[in-house]
C-alpha positions, 0 to 999 in steps of 0.5 A, spaced: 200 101 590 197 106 585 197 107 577 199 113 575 197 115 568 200 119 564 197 124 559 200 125 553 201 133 551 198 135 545 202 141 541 198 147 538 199 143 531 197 137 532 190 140 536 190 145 530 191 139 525 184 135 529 180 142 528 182 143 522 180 136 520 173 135 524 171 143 520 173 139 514 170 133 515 163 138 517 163 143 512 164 138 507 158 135 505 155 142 507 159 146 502 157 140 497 149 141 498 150 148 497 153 147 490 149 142 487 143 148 489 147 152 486 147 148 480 140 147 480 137 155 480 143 156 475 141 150 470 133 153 471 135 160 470 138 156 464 132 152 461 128 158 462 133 164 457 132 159 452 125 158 453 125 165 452 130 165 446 126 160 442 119 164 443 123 171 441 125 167 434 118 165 433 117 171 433 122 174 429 121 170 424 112 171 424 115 179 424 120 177 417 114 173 413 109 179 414 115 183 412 116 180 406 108 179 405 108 187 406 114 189 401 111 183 395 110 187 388 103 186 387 102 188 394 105 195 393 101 195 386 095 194 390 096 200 394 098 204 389 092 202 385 088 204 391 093 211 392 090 212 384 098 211 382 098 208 375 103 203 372 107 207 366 113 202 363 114 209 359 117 213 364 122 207 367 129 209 364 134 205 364 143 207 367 147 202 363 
């Protein structure tokens, strides 16, 4: 005698369903490497705009003290001295 087997048929879900999980099961670590990569191009982006910012500032701030050095009252006598300009209180008049 002969054993018969049978073959259990597999509907169209069900052979989607071991698709999609198989896919899923694959693509998943894929899409999780991708975007810690991701992550960490962004992160560097990150580290170097404010590297950058912090750099601006430092110079922004130089800028502002040589500004104020510029524009002080005895810096601006001085020049005015060297124009031949003179300091006459006389002339000031005051608007109450």
């Amino acid at each position: 005698m002969r054993k018969v087997k049978k073959r259990l048929k597999m509907s169209k879900f069900e052979k989607l369903l071991y698709i999609f999980t198989i896919l899923l099961v694959v693509l998943s670590p894929v899409a999780i490497v991708f975007t810690k990569a991701t992550l960490s191009e962004i992160n560097f982006e990150v580290e170097k705009t404010k590297k950058e910012i912090a750099s601006q500032t430092k110079k922004n701030e130089s800028l502002s003290m040589t500004i104020n050095e510029l524009a002080s009252l005895d810096k601006i006598q001085a020049i005015a001295q060297e124009q031949g300009l003179t300091y006459n209180n006389d002339n000031i008049k005051s608007i109450d």
